[in-house]
C-alpha positions, 0 to 999 in steps of 0.5 A: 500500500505504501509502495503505490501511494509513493509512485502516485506521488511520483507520478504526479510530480512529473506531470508537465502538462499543469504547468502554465507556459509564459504567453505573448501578445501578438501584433494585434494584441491578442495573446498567444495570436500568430497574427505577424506584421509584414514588410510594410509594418502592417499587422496582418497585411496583404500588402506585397512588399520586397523585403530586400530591395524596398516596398511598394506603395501602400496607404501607409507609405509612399515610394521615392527614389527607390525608398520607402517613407511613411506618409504620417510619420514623414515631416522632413525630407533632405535628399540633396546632394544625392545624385537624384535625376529625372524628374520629381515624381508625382508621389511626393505630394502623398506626404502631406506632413512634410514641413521641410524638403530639400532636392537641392544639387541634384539633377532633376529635370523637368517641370515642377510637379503640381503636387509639391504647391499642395504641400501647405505644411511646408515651412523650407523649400530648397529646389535650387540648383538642379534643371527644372524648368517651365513656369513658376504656377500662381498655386505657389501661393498656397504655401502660406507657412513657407519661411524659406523658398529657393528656386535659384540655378534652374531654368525655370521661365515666365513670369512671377506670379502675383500670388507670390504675395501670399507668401507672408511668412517669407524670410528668404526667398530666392528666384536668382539665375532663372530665364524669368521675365515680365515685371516684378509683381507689386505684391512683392511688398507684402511679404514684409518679414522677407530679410533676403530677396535675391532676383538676379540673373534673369530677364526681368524688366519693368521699373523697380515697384515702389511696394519694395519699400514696405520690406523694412526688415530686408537686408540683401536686396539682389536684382542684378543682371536683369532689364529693370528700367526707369529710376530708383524708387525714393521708398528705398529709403525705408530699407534702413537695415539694407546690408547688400543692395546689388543693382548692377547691370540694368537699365535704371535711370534718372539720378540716384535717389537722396534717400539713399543717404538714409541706408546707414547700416549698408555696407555694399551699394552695386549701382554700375553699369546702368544709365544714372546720371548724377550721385547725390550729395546724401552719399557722403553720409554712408560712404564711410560704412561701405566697408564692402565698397560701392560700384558706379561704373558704366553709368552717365554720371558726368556732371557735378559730384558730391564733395566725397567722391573724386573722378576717379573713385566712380570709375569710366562713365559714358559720356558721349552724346 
């Protein structure tokens, strides 16, 4: 009796099938699921993705230049300098979180997919250096967060748009080294926060609107190298903070404005090669801060000077009639 009360205990001790194995959650949270994410972070998804050389689209992601990036989770997007080409596909406007996209020093291609003025989360957009062209649309001005809007070293042509003028969060913007033409739009002058403004090197023609005068906050004002005709606008006078004014290699007339003499922080002032006919006395008042220096070359400045400037300090002057 003894003996088969001690094999029953025995008996009892080894069965292994009491005992409680440690359960797991699965992805979908259920314990002791087999329910398993795929490729794409999908539990349970049906999505057909390659593990090894990227994804294809789901609703959750968006494919670009051979990678795969999540749409919600996706707020910035810094691919310059990459070696990309082609053009910029469509799909980039699947990432409606972006708020900052850099392309810039690439060689892209083609036009500006309407996609990108879509993107109304962006505060910086660099596409500069590259090879897009066709027109600038009037949708850039859907972009209203924008901070930073650089164009510059493409081929873009046609004219800036109006709309530009929504763009009221500006601090730099930049369209420099472009096949752009027309007039500089008037609306220019409400993005009053602008501290950069770069438009040279493009085919702009027209006066200089008056409206430039209201970018208090400006200190780089680039419109070299275009076909701005008529005279300096007196409103320059409000641009107190100006560093760099570059006006260089137009077709400005007329004399140079007094209120020039107001541009005390300026430290380069470009006016050469245009068709000015007389430096105001008010110079004198600045020339000292132009540690940078001043340029009034290839101009018709050939009658009285202000007591400050010699002949030869203004350079060769066209002087014939």
């Amino acid at each position: 009796m003894k003996k088969l009360l001690l094999i029953g205990l025995l008996i009892v001790g080894c069965d292994k099938s009491s005992s409680t194995a440690p359960q797991v959650e699965d992805c979908a949270g259920v314990v002791g699921g087999d329910a398993e994410e795929d490729c794409a972070g999908e539990c349970n998804g049906t999505a057909i993705v390659d593990c090894v050389f990227g994804c294809i689209a789901t609703p959750q992601n968006v494919e670009l230049w051979g990678e795969c990036y999540n749409i919600e989770e996706t707020t910035e997007l810094d691919l310059h300098r990459n070696h990309l080409s082609g053009e910029i596909p469509s799909e980039i406007g699947n990432l409606t979180n972006l708020t900052y996209l850099s392309l810039h020093g690439n060689e892209l291609k083609g036009g500006i997919p309407p996609e990108i003025w879509e993107l109304t989360n962006l505060t910086h957009l660099y596409l500069h250096s590259n090879q897009l062209n066709g027109e600038i649309p009037p949708d850039i001005g859907s972009l209203t967060n924008l901070t930073v809007l650089t164009l510059s070293l493409n081929q873009l042509t046609g004219e800036i748009p109006s709309s530009i003028g929504n763009l009221t969060n500006l601090i730099a913007l930049a369209l420099d080294s472009n096949s752009l033409s027309g007039e500089i739009p008037s609306e220019i002058g409400s993005l009053t926060n602008l501290t950069g403004l770069n438009l040279d090197s493009n085919s702009l023609s027209g006066e200089i609107p008056s409206s430039i005068g209201n970018l208090t906050n400006l200190e780089r004002l680039e419109l070299y190298f275009n076909q701005l005709s008529g005279a300096i606008p007196p409103e320059i006078e409000n641009l107190t903070n100006l560093i760099h004014l570059h006006l260089d290699s137009n077709s400005l007339s007329g004399e140079i404005p007094s209120e020039i003499g107001s541009l005390t922080n300026l430290e380069f002032l470009g006016l050469s090669d245009n068709y000015l006919t007389a430096i105001p006395e008010s110079f004198c008042d600045i020339k000292s801060y132009l540690l940078d220096g001043y340029s009034f070359s290839g101009n018709k400045i050939c009658g009285e000077l202000p007591s400050c400037l010699t002949a030869e300090e203004i350079g060769e002057q066209d002087c014939g009639y």
